[in-house]
C-alpha positions in Angstrom: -8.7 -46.9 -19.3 -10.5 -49.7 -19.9 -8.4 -52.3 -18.4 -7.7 -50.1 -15.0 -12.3 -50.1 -14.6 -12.1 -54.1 -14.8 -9.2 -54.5 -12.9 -11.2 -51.7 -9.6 -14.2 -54.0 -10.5 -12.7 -57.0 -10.0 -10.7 -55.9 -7.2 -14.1 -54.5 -5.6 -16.0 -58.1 -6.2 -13.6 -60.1 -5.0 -13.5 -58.3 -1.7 -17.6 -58.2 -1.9 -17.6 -61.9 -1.7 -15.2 -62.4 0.8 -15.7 -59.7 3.4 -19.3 -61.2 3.5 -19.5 -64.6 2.7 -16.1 -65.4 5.0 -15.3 -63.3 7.8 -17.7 -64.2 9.9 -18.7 -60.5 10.5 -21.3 -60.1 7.7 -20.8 -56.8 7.3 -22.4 -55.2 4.3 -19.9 -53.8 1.4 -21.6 -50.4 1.4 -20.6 -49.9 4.9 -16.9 -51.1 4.5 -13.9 -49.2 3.2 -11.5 -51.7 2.5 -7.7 -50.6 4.2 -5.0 -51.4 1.5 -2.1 -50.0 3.5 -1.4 -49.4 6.8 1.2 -46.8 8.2 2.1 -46.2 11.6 4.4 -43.6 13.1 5.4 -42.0 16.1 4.6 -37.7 16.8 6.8 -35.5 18.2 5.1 -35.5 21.4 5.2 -39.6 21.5 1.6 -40.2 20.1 0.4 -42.4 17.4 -0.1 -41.4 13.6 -1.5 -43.4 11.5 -2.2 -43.7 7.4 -4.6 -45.6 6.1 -4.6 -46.3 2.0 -8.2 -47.2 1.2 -10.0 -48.9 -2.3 -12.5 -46.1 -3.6 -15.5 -47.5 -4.1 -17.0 -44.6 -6.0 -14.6 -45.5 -9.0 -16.5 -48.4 -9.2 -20.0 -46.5 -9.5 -20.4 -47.3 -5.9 -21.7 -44.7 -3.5 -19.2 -43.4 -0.5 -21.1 -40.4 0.6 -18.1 -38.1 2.8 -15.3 -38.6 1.9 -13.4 -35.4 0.4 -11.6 -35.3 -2.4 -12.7 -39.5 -3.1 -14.3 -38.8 -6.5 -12.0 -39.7 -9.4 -9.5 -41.3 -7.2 -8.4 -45.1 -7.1 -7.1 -44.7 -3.4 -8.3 -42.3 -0.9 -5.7 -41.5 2.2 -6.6 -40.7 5.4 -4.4 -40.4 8.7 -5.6 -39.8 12.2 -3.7 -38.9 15.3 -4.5 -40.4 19.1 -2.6 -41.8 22.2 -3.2 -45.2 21.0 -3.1 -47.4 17.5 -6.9 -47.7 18.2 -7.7 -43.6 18.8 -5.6 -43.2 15.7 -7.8 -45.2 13.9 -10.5 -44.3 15.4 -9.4 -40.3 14.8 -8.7 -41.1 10.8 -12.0 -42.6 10.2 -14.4 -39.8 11.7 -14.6 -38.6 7.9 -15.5 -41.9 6.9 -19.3 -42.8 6.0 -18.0 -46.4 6.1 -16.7 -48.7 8.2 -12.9 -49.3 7.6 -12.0 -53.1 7.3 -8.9 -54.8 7.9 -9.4 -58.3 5.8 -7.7 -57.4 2.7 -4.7 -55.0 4.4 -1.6 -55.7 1.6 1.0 -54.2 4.3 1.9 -52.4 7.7 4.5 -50.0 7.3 6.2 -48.8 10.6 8.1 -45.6 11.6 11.9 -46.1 12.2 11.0 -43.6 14.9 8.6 -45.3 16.4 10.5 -49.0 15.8 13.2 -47.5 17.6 10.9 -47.1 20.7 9.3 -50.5 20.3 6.7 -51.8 18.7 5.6 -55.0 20.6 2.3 -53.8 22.4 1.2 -52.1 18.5 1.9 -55.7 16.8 -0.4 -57.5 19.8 -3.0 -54.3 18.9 -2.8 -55.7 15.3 -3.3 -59.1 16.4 -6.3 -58.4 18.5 -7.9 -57.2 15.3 -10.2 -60.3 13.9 -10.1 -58.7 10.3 -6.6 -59.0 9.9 -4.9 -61.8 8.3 -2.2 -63.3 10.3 0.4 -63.8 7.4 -0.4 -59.7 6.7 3.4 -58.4 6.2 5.2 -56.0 8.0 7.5 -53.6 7.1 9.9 -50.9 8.8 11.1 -47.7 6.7 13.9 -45.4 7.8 11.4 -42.5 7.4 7.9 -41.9 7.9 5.4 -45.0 7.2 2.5 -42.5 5.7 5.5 -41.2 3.2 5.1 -44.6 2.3 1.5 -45.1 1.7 0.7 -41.7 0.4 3.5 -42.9 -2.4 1.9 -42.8 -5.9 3.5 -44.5 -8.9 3.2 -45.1 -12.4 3.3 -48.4 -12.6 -0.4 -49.2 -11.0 -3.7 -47.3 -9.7 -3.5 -49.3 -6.7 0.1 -49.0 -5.1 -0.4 -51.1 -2.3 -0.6 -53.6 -5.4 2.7 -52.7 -6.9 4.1 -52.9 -3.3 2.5 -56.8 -3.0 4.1 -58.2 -5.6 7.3 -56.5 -4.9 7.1 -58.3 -1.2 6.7 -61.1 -2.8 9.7 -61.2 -5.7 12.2 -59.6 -3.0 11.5 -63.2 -0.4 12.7 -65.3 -3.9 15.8 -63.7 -4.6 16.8 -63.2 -1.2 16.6 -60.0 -1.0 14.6 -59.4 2.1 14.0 -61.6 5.3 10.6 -63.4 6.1 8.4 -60.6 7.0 4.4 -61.7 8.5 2.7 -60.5 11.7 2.8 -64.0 13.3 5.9 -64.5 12.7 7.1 -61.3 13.9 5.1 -62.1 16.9 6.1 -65.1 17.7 10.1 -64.3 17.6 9.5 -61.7 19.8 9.0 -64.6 22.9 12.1 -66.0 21.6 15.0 -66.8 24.0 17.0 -68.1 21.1 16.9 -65.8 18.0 16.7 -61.8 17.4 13.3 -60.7 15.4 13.8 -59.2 12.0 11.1 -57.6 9.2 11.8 -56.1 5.8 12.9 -52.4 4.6 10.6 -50.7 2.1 11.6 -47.2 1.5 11.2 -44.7 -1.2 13.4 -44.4 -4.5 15.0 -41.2 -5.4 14.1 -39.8 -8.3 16.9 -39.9 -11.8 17.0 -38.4 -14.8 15.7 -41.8 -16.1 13.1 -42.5 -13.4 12.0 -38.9 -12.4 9.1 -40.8 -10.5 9.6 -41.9 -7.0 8.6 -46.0 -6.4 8.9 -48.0 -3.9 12.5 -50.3 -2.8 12.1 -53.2 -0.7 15.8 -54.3 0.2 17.4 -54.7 3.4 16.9 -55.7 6.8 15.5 -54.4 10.2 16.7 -55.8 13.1 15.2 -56.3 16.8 16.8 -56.0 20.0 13.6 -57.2 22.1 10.9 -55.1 20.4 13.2 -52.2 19.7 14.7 -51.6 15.9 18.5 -52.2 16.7 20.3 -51.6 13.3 19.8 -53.2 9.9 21.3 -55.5 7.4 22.1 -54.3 3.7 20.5 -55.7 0.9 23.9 -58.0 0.7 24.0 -58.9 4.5 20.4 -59.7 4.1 20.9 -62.1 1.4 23.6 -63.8 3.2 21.4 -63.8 5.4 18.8 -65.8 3.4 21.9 -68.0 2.2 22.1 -69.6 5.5 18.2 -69.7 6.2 17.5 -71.3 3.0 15.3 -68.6 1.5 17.2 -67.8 -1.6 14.9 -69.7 -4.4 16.0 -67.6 -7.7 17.6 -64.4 -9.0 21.8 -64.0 -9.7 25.1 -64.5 -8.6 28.0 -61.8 -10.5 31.3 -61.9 -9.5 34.9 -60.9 -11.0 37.5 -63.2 -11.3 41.1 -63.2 -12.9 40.6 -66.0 -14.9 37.1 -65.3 -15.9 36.5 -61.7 -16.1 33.1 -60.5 -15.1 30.5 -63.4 -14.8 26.2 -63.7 -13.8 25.3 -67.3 -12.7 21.5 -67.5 -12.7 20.4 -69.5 -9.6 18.4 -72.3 -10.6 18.2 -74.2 -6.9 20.0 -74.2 -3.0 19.9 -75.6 0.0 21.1 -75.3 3.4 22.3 -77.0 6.3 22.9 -75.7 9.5 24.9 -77.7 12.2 25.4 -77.5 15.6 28.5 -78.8 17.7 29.4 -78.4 21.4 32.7 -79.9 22.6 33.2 -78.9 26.1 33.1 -75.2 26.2 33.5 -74.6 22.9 30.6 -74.3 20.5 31.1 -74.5 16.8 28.5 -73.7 14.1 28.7 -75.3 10.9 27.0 -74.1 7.4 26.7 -76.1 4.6 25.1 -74.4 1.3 25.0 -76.2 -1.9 23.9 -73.7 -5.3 23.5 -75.1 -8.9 23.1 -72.1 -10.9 23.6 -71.9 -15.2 26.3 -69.2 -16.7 24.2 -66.4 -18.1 27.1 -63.9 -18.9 31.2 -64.3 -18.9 34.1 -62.0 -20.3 36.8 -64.6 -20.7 36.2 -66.4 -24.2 35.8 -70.2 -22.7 35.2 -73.6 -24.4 33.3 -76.1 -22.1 33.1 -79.1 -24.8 36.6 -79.1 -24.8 37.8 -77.9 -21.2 34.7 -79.4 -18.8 36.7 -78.3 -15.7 36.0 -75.0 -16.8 32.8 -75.2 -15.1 34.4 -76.6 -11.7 36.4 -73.5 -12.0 33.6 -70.9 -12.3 32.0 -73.3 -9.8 34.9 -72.4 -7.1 34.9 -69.0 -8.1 30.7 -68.5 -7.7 31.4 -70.3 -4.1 33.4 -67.4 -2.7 30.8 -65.3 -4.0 28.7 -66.7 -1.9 29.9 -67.6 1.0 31.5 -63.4 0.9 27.8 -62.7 1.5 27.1 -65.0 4.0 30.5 -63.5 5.9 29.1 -60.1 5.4 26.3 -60.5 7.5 27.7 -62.9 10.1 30.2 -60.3 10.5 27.3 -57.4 11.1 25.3 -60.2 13.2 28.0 -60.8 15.4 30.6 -57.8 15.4 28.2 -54.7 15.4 24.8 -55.8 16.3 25.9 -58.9 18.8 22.3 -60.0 18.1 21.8 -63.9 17.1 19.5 -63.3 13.7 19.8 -66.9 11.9 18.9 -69.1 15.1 21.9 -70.5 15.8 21.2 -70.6 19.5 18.3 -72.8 18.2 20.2 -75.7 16.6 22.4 -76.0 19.6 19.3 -76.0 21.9 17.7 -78.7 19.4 20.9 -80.9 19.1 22.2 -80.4 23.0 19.1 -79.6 24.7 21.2 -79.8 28.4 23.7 -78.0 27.3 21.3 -75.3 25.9 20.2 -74.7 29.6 23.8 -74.0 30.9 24.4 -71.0 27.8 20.5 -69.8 27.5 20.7 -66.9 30.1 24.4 -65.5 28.5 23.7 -66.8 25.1 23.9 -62.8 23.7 27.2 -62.2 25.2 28.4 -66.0 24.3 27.1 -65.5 20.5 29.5 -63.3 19.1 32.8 -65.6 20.4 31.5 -68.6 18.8 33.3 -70.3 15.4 31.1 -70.0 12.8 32.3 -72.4 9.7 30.9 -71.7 6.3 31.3 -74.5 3.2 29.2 -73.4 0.1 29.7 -76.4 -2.7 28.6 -74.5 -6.4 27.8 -77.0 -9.4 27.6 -75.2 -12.2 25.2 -77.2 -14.9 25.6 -75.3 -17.9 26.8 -72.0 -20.1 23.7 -71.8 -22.2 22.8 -72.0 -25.4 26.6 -70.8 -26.4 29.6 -72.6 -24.9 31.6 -69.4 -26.1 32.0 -66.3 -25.1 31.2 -63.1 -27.6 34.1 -61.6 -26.6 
C-alpha cells in the first residue's frame, strides 16, 4: 500500500537525520538497526532474555545483508539469551549485519517474573546506555515481555507505533500512572514514595476482535525494586485523581434520580494537604472536576430546574472520590506501600517532624486519616437540555 511505503520512508529518514546529525555518535544508517521495542524477561534458570523489535530497512530498498526471514517484513524480531542485559543483547544481535541502536526505542517491556525479582541494576544498565532517551517508557506485563513485542496487529505495520500512541492517550484519561526511565529511576532512591510503571498486556481475542492488540491499563507497583502487587485500571485512575494526571476522558455513574449518566471531563485539579498535630497526621485531598453531560436516562429540564446540574454535580463527586477510595484502600490496606507521596507533603510542610516518622513511615502510612473532598461543577448538558428518553 501506498501509504504504508511513505509512512517506512518517512519513518526511515527521520531516524537517518537524527541518528547522525544528533547523537553525537555519527554512526552511519547502513550500519544501524533501529530497536523499536525492547523486552526483557527472566529464564527458568534466572538468566536474561531479551526481544528486540527492529525497523527493516530492506522495506525501504535499503540493504540489510543477514538477517533471516527480513525481506518483506516491516519489523524483524530477534531475542538473545545471556547472564546479563548486555550478553543478551549482545547474544540477539550476532545475526545482525548491523549495529542495533537504542535512540528511537518506543518502549521497554519487563517480565512480571523478572519484576518480581527486581529490576533496579537492569534500569541503571538502560541508563548507562548513551542511545537511549531518558523519558523512554517503561512497562511491566503479567506475562512474558517478548509475547509483547512479537505482538502483531491490524491496526499498523509498525506495532511499537500502535503501542506509542496508546502510552500516550492512557496518561490523559488517567488510565495509567507516569511511566519514563528517569522517573522510574529516580523514585527508586526515594525514602518517601513507592515506585510505580504502567501495565501493557495482550487482549484476548472475541468473536468481534478475533485479533489480539495490545491493553495498556493498570498499575505496577514497587516494593524497593521488586514488583509488589498492582492497581486496577480504576485504582489507577484514583490514583491519577489525587496526582493530578487526569486531563480528559469520562465519568459514568448510576443514580436514583438520574438513571445512568457519562460526564465528559473537560478540566481537574488537585490539591494535596498535609497536617501534623501532635502524633496524629492527617492528609487532606481536594479535587475539583468540571465536566459537560454527554448521556443521562432520567428525562431532565436545566432551563427550568438549574439545580439540576448541582444535583448531577453531587452525584459525579461520589463517583469520583469512590475511585480515589478504591485505591487508597489497595495503597494502604493490601499493599501498605505509600504510592501518591504523601510522606512527601508532610516532609515539605513539617520538614522536623518528617525526621521523627522517616525511618517507620511504611508501618505509620497505613494508620493515617486520609480526607477526600472532590467539588464537581457541571457546565452544561449539551446541545439538548432534554433527555431522549
Amino acid at each position: 500500500m501506498l501509504w504504508k511505503k511513505m509512512l517506512l520512508c518517512f519513518l526511515i529518514i527521520s531516524i537517518s537525520f537524527s541518528a547522525i546529525g544528533c547523537s553525537g555518535n555519527k554512526k552511519e544508517i547502513q550500519r544501524l538497526f533501529i530497536v523499536l521495542a525492547l523486552g526483557v524477561d527472566s529464564t527458568p534458570d534466572d538468566r536474561i532474555e531479551v526481544t528486540m523489535q527492529l525497523l527493516n530497512p530492506n522495506v525501504s530498498g535499503q540493504q540489510t545483508g543477514g538477517v533471516e526471514g527480513g525481506s518483506g517484513k516491516d519489523v524483524i524480531v530477534l531475542s538473545g539469551i545471556g547472564d546479563t542485559f548486555f550478553d543478551a543483547v549482545f547474544q540477539a544481535s550476532k545475526s545482525m549485519s548491523q549495529v542495533q541502536h537504542f535512540g528511537h526505542t518506543k518502549y521497554i517491556v519487563i517480565g512480571e517474573s523478572l519484576a518480581r525479582k527486581g529490576i533496579g541494576n537492569l534500569v541503571d544498565s538502560f541508563i548507562r546506555i548513551e542511545e537511549f532517551r531518558l523519558n523512554t517508557p517503561i512497562l511491566i506485563t503479567k506475562g512474558k515481555a517478548s509475547e509483547i513485542v512479537k505482538l502483531q496487529t491490524p491496526k499498523s505495520p509498525i506495532p511499537a507505533i500502535v503501542v506509542e500512541n496508546l502510552f500516550l492517550r492512557q496518561e490523559m484519561i488517567g488510565y495509567r500512572p507516569f511511566s519514563y526511565m528517569l522517573d522510574f529511576e529516580n523514585s527508586l532512591t526515594s525514602d518517601t514514595t513507592s515506585s510505580v510503571l504502567a501495565v501493557i498486556n495482550a487482549s484476548k481475542p472475541t468473536e468481534d476482535t478475533p485479533d489480539k492488540t495490545f491493553v495498556i491499563a493498570g498499575t505496577a507497583v514497587f516494593k524497593k525494586d521488586k514488583l509488589a502487587g498492582y492497581l486496577t485500571d480504576k485504582e489507577t485512575r484514583g490514583l491519577q485523581w489525587v496526582n493530578g494526571k487526569v486531563e480528559v476522558g469520562s465519568v459514568t455513574f448510576v443514580s436514583e434520580e438520574f438513571g445512568k449518566v457519562s460526564c465528559e471531563i473537560v478540566k481537574s485539579s488537585n490539591k494535596v494537604k498535609s497536617i501534623v498535630d501532635g502524633d496524629k497526621i492527617t492528609i487532606e485531598i481536594n479535587i475539583k472536576v468540571t465536566s459537560d453531560v454527554r448521556r443521562i436516562s432520567a428525562k431532565i429540564d436545566p432551563v427550568k430546574q438549574p439545580e439540576i446540574l448541582d444535583r448531577i454535580g453531587k452525584e459525579q463527586s461520589k463517583a469520583i472520590k469512590s475511585e480515589i477510595e478504591l485505591a487508597l484502600n489497595k495503597s494502604k490496606d493490601d499493599l501498605g506501600l505509600d504510592i501518591f507521596g504523601f510522606g512527601e507533603a508532610v516532609h515539605r510542610s513539617y520538614p522536623k517532624e518528617w525526621k521523627k516518622v522517616q525511618k517507620n513511615w511504611d508501618s505509620l502510612y497505613p494508620n493515617i486519616e486520609i480526607k477526600v473532598n472532590v467539588n464537581s461543577t457541571i457546565r452544561s448538558t449539551g446541545l439538548s437540555n432534554k433527555s431522549s428518553k
